[in-house]
C-alpha positions as MATLAB code, in Angstrom:
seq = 'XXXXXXXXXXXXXXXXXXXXXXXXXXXXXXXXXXXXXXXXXXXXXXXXXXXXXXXXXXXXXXXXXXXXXXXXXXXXXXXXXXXXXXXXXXXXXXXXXXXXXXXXXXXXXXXXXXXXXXXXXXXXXXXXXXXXXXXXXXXXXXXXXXXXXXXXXXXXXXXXXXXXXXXXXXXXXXXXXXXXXXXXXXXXXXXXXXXXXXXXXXXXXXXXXXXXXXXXXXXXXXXXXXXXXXXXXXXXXXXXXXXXXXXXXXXXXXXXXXXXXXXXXXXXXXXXXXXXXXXXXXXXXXXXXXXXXXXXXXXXXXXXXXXXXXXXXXXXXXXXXXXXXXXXXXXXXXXXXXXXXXXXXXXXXXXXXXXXXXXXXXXXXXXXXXXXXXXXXXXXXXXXXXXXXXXXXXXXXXXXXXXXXXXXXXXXXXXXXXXXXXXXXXXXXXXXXXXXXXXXXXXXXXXXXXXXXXXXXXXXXXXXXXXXXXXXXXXXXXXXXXXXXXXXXXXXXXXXXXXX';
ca = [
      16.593   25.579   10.599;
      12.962   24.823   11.725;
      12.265   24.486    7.766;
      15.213   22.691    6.697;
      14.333   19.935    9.618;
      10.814   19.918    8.361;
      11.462   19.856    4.877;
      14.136   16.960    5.415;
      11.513   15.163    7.456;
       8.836   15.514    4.549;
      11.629   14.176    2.255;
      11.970   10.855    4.210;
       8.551   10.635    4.674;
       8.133   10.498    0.721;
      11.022    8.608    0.031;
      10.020    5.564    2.493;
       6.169    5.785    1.340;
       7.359    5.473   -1.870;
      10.267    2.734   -1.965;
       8.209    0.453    0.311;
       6.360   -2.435   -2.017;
       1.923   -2.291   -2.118;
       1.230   -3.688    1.255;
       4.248   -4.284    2.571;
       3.693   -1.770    5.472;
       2.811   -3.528    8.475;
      -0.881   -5.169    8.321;
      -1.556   -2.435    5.187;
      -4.182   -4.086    3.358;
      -6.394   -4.461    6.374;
      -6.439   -1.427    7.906;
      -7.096    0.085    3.955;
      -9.748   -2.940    4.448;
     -11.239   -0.847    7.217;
     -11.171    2.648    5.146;
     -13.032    0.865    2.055;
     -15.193   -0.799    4.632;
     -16.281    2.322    6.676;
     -17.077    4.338    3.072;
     -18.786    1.131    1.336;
     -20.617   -0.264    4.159;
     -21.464    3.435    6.146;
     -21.194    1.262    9.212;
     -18.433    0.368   12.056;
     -16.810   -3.484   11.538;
     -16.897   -6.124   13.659;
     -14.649   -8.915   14.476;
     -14.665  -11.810   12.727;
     -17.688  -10.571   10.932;
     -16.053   -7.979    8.821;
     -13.875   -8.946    5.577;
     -11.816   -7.446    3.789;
     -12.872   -5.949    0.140;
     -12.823   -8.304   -3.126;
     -10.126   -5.723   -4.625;
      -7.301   -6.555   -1.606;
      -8.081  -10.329   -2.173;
      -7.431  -10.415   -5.998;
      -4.542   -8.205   -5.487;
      -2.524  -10.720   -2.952;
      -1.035  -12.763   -4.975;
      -0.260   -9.997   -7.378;
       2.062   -8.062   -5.356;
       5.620   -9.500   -3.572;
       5.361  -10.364   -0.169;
       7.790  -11.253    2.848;
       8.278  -15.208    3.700;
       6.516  -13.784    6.724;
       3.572  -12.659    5.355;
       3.164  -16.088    3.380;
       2.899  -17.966    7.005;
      -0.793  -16.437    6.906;
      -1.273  -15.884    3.115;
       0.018  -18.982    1.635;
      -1.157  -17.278   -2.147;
       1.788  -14.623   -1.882;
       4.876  -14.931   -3.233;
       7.569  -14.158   -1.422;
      10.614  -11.039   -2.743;
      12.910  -14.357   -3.218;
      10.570  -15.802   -5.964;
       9.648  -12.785   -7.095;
      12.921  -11.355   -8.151;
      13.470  -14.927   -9.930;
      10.765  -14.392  -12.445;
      11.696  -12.810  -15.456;
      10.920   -8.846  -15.950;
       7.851   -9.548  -18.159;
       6.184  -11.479  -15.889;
       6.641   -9.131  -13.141;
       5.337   -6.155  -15.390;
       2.185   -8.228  -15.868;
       1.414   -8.614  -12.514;
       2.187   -4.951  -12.006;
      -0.497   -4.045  -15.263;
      -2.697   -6.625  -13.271;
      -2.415   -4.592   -9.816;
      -2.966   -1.390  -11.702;
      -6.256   -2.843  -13.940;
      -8.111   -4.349  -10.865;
     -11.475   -3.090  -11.417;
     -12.275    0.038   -8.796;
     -15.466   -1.461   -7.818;
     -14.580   -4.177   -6.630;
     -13.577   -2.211   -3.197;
     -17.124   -1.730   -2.491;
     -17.410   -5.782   -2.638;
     -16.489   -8.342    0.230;
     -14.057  -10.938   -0.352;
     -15.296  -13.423    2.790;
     -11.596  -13.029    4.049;
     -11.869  -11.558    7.769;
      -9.946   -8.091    8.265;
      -8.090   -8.937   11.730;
      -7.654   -5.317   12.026;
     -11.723   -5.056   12.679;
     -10.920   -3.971   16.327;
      -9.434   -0.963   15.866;
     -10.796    2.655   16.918;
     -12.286    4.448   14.257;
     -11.114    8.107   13.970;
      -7.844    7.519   12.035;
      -9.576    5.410    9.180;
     -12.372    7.760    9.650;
      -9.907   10.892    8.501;
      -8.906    8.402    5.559;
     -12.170    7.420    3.852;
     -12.905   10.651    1.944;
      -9.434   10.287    0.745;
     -10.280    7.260   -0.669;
     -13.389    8.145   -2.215;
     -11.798   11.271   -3.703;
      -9.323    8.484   -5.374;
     -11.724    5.597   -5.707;
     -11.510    5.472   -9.506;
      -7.831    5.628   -9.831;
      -5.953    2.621   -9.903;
      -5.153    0.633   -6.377;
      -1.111    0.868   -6.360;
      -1.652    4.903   -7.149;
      -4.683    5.183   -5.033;
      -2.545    3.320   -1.797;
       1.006    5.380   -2.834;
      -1.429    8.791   -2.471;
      -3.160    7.625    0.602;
       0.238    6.721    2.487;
       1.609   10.124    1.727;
      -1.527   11.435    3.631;
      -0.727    9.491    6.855;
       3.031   10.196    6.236;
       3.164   14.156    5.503;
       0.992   14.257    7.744;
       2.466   12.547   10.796;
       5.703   13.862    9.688;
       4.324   17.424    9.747;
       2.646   17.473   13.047;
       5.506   15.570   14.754;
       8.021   18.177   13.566;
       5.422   20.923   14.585;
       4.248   19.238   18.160;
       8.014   18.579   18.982;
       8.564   22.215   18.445;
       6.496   22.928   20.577;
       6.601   20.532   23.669;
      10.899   21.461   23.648;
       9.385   25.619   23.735;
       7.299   24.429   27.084;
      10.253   22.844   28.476;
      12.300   25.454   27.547;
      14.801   23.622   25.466;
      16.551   23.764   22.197;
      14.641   21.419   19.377;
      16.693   21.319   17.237;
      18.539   17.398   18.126;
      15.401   15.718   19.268;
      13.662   16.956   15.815;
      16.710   15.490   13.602;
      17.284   12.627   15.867;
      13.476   11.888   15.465;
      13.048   12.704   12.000;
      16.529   10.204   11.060;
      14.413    7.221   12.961;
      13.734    4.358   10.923;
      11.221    2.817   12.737;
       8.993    6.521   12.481;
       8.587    6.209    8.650;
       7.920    2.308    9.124;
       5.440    3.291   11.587;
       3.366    5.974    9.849;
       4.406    6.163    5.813;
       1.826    3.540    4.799;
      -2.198    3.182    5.681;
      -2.389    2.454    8.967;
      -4.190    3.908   11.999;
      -0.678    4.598   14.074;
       0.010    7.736   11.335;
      -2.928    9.533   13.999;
      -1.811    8.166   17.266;
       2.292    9.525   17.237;
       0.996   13.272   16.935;
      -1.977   12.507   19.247;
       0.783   11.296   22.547;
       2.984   14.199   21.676;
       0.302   16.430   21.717;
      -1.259   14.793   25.013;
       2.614   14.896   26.671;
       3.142   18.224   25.542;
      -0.586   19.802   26.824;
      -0.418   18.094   30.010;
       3.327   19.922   30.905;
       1.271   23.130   29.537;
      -1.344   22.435   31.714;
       1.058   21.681   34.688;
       3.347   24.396   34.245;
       0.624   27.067   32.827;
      -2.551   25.935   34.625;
      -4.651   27.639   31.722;
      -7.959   27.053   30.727;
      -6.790   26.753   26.957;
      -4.250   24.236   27.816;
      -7.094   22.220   29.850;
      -9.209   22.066   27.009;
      -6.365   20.880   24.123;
      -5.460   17.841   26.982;
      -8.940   17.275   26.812;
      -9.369   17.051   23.607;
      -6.055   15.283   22.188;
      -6.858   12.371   25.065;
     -10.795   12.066   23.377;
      -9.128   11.864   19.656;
      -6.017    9.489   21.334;
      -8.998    7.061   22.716;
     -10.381    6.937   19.747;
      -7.873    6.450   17.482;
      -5.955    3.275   19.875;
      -7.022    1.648   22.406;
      -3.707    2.064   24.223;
      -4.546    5.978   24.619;
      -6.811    4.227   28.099;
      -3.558    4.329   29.630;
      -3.094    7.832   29.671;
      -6.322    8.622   31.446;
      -4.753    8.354   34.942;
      -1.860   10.521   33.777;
      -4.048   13.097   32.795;
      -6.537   13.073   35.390;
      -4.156   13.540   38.397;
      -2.187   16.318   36.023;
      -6.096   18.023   35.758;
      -6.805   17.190   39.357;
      -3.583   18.423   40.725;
      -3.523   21.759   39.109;
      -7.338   22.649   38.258;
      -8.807   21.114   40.937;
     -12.080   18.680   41.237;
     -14.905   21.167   39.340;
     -12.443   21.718   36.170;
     -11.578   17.275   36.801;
     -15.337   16.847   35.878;
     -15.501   19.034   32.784;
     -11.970   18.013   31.001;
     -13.758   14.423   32.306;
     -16.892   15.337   29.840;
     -14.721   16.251   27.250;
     -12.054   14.198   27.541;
     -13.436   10.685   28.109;
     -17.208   10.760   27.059;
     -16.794   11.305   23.283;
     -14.810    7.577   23.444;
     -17.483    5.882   25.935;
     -19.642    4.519   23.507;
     -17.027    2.906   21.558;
     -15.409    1.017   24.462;
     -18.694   -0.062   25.786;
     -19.334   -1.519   22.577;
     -16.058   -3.398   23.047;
     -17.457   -4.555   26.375;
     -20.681   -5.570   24.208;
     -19.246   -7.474   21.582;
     -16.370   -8.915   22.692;
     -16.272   -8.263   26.594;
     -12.927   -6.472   26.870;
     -12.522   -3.036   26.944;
      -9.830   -2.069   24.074;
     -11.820   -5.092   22.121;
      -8.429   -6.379   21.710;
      -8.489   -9.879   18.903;
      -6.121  -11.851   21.091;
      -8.583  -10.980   24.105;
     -11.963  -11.514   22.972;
     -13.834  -13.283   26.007;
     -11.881  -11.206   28.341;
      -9.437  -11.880   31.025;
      -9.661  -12.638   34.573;
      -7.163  -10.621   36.936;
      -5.912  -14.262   37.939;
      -5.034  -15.133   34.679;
      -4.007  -11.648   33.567;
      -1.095  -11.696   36.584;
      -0.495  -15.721   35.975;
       0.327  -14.794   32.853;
       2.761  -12.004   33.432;
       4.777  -13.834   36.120;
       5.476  -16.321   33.664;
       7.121  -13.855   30.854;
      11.106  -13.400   30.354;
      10.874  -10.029   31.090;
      14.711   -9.443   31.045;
      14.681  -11.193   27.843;
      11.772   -9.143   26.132;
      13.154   -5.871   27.048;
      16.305   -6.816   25.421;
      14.280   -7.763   22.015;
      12.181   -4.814   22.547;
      15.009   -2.104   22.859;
      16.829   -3.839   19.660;
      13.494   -4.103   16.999;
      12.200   -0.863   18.531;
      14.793    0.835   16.827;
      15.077   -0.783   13.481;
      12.975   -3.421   12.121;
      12.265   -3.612    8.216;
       9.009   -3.530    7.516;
       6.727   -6.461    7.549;
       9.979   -8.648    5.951;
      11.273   -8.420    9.887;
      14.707   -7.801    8.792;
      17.192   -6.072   10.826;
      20.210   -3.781   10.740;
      23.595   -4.502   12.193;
      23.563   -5.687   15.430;
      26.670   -3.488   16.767;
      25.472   -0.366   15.631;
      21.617   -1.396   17.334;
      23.794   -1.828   20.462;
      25.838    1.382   19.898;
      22.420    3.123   19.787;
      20.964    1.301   22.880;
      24.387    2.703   24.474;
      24.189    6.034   23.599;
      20.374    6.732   24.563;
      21.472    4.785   28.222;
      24.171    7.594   28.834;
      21.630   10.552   27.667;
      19.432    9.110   29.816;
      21.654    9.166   33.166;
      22.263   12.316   32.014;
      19.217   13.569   31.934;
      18.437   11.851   35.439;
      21.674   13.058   37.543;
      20.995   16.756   36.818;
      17.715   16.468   38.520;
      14.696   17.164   35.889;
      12.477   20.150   36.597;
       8.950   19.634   37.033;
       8.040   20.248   33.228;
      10.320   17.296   32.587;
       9.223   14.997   35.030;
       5.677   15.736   33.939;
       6.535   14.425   30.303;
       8.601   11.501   32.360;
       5.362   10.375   33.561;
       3.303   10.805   30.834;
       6.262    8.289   28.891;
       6.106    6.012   31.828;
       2.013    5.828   31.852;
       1.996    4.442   28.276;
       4.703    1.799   28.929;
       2.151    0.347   31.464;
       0.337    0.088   27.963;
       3.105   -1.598   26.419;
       3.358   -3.914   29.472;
      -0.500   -5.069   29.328;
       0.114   -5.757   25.600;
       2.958   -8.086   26.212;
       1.754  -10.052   28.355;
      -1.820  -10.124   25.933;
       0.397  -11.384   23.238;
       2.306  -14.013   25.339;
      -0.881  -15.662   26.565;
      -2.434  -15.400   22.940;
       0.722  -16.854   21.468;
       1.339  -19.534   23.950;
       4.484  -17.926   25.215;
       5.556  -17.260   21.153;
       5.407  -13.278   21.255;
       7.184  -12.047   24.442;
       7.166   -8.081   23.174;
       4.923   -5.786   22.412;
       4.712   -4.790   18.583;
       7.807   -2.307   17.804;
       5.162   -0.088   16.095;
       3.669    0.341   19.651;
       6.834    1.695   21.019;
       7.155    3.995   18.363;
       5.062    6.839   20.245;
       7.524    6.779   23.084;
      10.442    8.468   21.300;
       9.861   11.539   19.900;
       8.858   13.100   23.442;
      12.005   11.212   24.659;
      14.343   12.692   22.215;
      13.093   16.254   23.246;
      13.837   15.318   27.221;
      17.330   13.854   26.649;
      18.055   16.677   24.531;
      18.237   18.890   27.434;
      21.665   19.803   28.519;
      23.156   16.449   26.345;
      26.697   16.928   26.516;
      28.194   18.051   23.107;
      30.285   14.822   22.588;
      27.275   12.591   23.367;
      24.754   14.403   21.178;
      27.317   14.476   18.039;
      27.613   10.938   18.863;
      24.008   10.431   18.694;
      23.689   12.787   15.630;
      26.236   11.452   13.344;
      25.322    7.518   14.485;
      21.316    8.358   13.562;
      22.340   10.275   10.437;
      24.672    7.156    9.024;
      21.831    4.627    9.801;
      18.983    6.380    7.872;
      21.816    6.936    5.053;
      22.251    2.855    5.297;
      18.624    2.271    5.632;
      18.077    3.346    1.866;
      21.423    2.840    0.502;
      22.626   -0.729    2.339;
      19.293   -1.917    3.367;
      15.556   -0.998    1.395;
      16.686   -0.360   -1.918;
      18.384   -4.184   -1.939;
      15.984   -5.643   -0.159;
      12.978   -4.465   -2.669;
      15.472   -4.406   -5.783;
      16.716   -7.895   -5.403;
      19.549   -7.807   -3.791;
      19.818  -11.485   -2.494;
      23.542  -11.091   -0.725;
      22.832  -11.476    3.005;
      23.591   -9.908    5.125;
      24.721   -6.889    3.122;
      28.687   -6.051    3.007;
      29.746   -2.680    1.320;
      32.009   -4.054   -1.311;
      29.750   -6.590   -2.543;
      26.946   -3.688   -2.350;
      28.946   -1.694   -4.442;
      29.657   -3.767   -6.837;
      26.170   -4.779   -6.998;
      25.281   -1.181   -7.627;
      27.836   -0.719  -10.386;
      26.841   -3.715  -12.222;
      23.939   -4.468  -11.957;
      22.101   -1.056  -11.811;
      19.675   -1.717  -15.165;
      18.139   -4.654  -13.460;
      17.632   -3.018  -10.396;
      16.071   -0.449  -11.861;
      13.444   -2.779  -13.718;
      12.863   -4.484  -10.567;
      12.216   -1.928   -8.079;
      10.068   -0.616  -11.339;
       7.825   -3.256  -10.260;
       8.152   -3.251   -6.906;
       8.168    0.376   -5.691;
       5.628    2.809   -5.655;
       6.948    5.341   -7.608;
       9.357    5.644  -10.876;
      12.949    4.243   -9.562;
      14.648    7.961  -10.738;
      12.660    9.490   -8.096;
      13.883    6.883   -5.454;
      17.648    7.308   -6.868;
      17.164   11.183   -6.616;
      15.254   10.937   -2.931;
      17.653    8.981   -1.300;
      20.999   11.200   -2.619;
      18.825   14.416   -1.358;
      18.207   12.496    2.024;
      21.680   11.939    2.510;
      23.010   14.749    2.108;
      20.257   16.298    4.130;
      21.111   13.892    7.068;
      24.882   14.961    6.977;
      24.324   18.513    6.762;
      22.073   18.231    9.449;
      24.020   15.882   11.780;
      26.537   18.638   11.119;
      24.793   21.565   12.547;
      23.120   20.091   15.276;
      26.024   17.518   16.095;
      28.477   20.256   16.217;
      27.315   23.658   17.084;
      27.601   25.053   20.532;
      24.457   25.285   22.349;
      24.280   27.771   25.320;
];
């Protein structure tokens, strides 16, 4: 079952890298910007110095984009137009993506990459990927390079969940499906992007730091150590951890071992934050921050944000959101989800958690203080406009989750949680992607009209999402029907079966 929850996890992964359109993965063509930019220029970018490369430029207004993305790239054009030009002019813009000249990656465009800011290590594990690819065309160089990030987020998240429910001595089996039949995971880590590193990386720091509580070896010592220096310098957002993992190191090792997981742990990141300091005095070298923030400000700030009414927005995008088009599943079934993970969580809470589990709890609870800063960064930068943090962020926070509401989830509750997860990643491809990038333009989507859009107009949607999608449109058709199947077979035996 470990395979077949792998292997079904793999086949998502490939599916979503592969229906979603060339940069239509949240902020994709700058953080490729910063892969081509750390192999071409050999040196770390800067804010508002840095631009992206002359290839991502020229292929902008190539390739559909949301309404969204037009607000900042006025050249795009948006899915609506898109689908309304007629099939040969959207294979020539397709032969135009694929013909863009290679070489022009290794040439700036003047167009600042906002995505300058970020940590290096993720983009860092990229750029001999790229170079490896750097003659092949950009839409098959960026549809190989997401499957990187997404096999191999998908892999280690299978693998690290495995392992954190073996610490805490509980069955994996629901919080891998439930996990794996996520939306928002494959958004979050099947395209280029830097957050493919950081899921695996807060497992990995959860699930050493309840070894290192519960086990107080020095082998689990040294794997916190060194998942919190590669978290640091893959996001920013990893600085909330340190706490968490000092007092775990503290309380079980004691203050000699504190100072050497310290020297491992937190030097290896030091110079890179005190260049943030440097350049652009704040510490995670955060865009909407650049100057800093005073503690007055900081808290004037935060007293002034709807919390109540950002949680609410949080808890509903956090769990579907498509893509960078923003769109957004069924509002009753979001709040049938919200439901469900409420009651597994008093669950979990009235049977009093064990140490292991409260561990985890706080290492969960550390990174929302994370999630916290960032909101109230964006609703200062914003003017009030952004009042959550980005759904992408929260993404980190439920794989580990999963595994601790897993334990002792009564059976009716988890096959209620099983089946509802296994019909939404069914609709996501079915009822939701493959209209939205085959030009569907019924909204929102209702079955019988999808059905009949599917019966009768299947040749054009083929030819469309032949210029859309990443990959030939009978791989997509024969993905998503081994996806489905894979999700009900699986919501099956995990939804169902007795667990002792």
């Amino acid at each position: 079952m470990r395979a077949a929850l792998l292997i079904y996890g793999l086949l998502n992964a490939i599916l979503y890298a592969g229906l979603t359109p060339l940069w239509e993965g949240f902020d994709e063509p700058f953080h490729y910007g910063y892969v081509q930019h750390l192999w071409h220029a050999r040196t770390l970018p800067v804010q508002k110095r840095t631009c992206i490369s002359e290839e991502i430029w020229r292929s902008l207004p190539l390739a559909p984009a949301s309404y969204i993305v037009k607000r900042n790239l006025p050249m795009v054009t948006t899915f609506d137009d898109y689908f309304r030009l007629p099939q040969s002019e959207r294979l020539a813009r397709r032969r135009a993506l694929q013909e863009l000249d290679p070489a022009l990656a290794a040439v700036t465009s003047g167009a600042p990459n906002y995505e300058s800011q970020q940590a290096p290590l993720a983009y860092t594990l990229l750029a001999p990927f790229h170079a490896l690819w750097s003659r092949a065309p950009l839409p098959v160089r960026v549809w190989r390079l997401r499957l990187v990030c997404a096999l191999a987020s998908t892999l280690a998240t299978g693998l690290l969940l495995f392992r954190l429910a073996a610490v805490l001595a509980v069955d994996a089996g629901t919080a891998v499906f439930l996990a794996f039949s996520s939306q928002m995971f494959y958004a979050t880590t099947a395209h280029i992007t830097n957050d493919w590193l950081s899921v695996p990386l807060f497992l990995l720091v959860v699930a050493a730091a309840v070894d290192l509580y519960l086990n107080p070896r020095r082998a689990a010592l040294a794997i916190l150590a060194l998942a919190l220096a590669a978290g640091l310098l893959t996001k920013a957002y990893f600085l909330a951890l340190i706490p968490f993992a000092l007092a775990i190191v503290l309380l079980r090792r004691g203050w000699r071992d504190t100072a050497a997981f310290s020297a491992i742990g937190l030097l290896p990141a030091a110079p890179w934050y005190i260049r943030n300091l440097f350049l652009y005095r704040d510490l995670a070298g955060l865009q909407e921050n650049v100057g800093g923030t005073t503690l007055a400000a900081f808290f004037s700030g935060a007293a002034r944000v709807p919390w109540i009414k950002g949680a609410i927005a949080t808890a509903a995008t956090s769990l579907w959101e498509g893509n960078s088009s923003a769109t957004t599943f069924g509002s009753v079934t979001i709040w049938l989800m919200l439901l469900l993970l409420a009651v597994a969580g008093v669950c979990f809470l009235i049977r009093h958690p064990r140490p292991g589990e409260l561990v985890a709890l706080a290492g969960l609870l550390s990174f929302a203080t994370a999630l916290l800063y960032n909101t109230v960064i964006q609703y200062r930068a914003t003017n009030g406009g952004a009042i959550t943090p980005a759904p992408w962020y929260v993404q980190l926070l439920f794989p580990p989750a999963f595994c601790l509401l897993s334990v002792r989830l009564p059976r009716v509750l988890r096959a209620a949680m099983c089946c509802l997860w296994a019909y939404v990643i069914c609709a996501t491809y079915i009822a939701k992607l493959v209209p939205l990038y085959g030009g569907y333009s019924g909204r929102p989507a209702r079955l019988p009209e999808l059905a009949r859009w599917y019966t009768t107009q299947f040749p054009q949607i083929r030819d469309i999402l032949a210029t859309t999608a990443m990959i030939p449109p009978s791989a997509l058709f024969v993905l998503t029907v081994l996806v489905a199947a894979a999700s009900i077979a699986l919501a099956a035996q995990f939804g169902f079966r007795t667990h002792k």
